[in-house]
C-alpha positions in Angstrom: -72.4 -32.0 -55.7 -70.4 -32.9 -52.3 -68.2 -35.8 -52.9 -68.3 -37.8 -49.7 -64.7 -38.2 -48.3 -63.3 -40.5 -45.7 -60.2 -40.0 -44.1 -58.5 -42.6 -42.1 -56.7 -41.5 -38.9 -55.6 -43.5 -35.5 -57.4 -46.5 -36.7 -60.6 -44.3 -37.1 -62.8 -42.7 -40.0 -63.3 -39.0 -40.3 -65.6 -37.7 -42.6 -64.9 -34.4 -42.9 -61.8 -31.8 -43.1 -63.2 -30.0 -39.9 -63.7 -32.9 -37.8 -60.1 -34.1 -38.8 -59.0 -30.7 -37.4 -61.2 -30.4 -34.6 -59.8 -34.1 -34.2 -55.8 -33.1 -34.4 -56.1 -29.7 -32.8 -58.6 -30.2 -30.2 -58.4 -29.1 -26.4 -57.6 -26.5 -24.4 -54.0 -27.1 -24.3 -52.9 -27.9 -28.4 -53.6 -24.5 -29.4 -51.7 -22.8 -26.8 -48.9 -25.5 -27.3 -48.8 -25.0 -30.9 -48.9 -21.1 -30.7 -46.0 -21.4 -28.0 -44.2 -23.6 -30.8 -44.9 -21.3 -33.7 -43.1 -18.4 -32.1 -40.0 -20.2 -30.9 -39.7 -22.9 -33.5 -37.3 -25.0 -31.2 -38.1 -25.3 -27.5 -37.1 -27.7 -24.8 -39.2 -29.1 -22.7 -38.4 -27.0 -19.8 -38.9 -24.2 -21.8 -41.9 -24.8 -23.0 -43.3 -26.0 -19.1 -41.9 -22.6 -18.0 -43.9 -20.6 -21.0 -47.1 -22.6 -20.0 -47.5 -21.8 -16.6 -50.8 -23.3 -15.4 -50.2 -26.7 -17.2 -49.5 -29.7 -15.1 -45.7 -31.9 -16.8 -48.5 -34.5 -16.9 -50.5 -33.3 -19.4 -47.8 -31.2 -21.2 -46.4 -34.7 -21.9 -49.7 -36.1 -23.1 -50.2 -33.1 -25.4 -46.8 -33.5 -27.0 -46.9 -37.4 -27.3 -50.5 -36.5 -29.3 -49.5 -34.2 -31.2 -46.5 -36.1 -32.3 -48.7 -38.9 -33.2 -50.7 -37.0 -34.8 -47.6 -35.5 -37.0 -48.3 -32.2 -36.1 -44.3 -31.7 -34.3 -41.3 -34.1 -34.2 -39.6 -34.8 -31.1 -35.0 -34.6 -31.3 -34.6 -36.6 -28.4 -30.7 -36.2 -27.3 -28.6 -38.0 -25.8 -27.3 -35.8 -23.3 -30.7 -33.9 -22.5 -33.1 -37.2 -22.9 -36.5 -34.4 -22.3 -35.5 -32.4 -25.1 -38.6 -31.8 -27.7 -37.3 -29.9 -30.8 -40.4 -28.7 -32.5 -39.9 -27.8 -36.4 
């Protein structure tokens, strides 16, 4: 028998592990952000807009914020470089 789960996120319900995932990793950019991440571990945002090349700083931004929200990366902002995402 399927136990019936509900996960809480972003003030919602999920019912499901895949809808949770379809939820956090959704989009046409995440993956490629993500996958961009995974192979450099630490990039600054620059570096990441230059290795993206047909994404706008708009939504590059949007994408991060969510998936920092989301827990997915943490941004090291510092003081010096105020645009600096390190992604562990």
């Amino acid at each position: 028998m399927i136990e019936d789960k509900i996960f809480k996120f972003n003030n919602g319900e999920i019912s499901c592990e895949v809808e949770l995932a379809l939820h956090v990793m959704g989009g046409k950019w995440k993956p490629i952000i993500l996958w961009h991440l995974g192979q450099n571990r630490v990039l600054r945002y620059g570096e990441l807009r230059r290795g993206i090349k047909k994404i706008t700083p708009k939504m590059l931004t949007e994408q991060l914020e969510e998936l920092e929200e989301d827990g997915m990366i943490y941004r090291e902002t510092m003081k010096r470089f105020l645009r600096k995402w390190n992604i562990h």
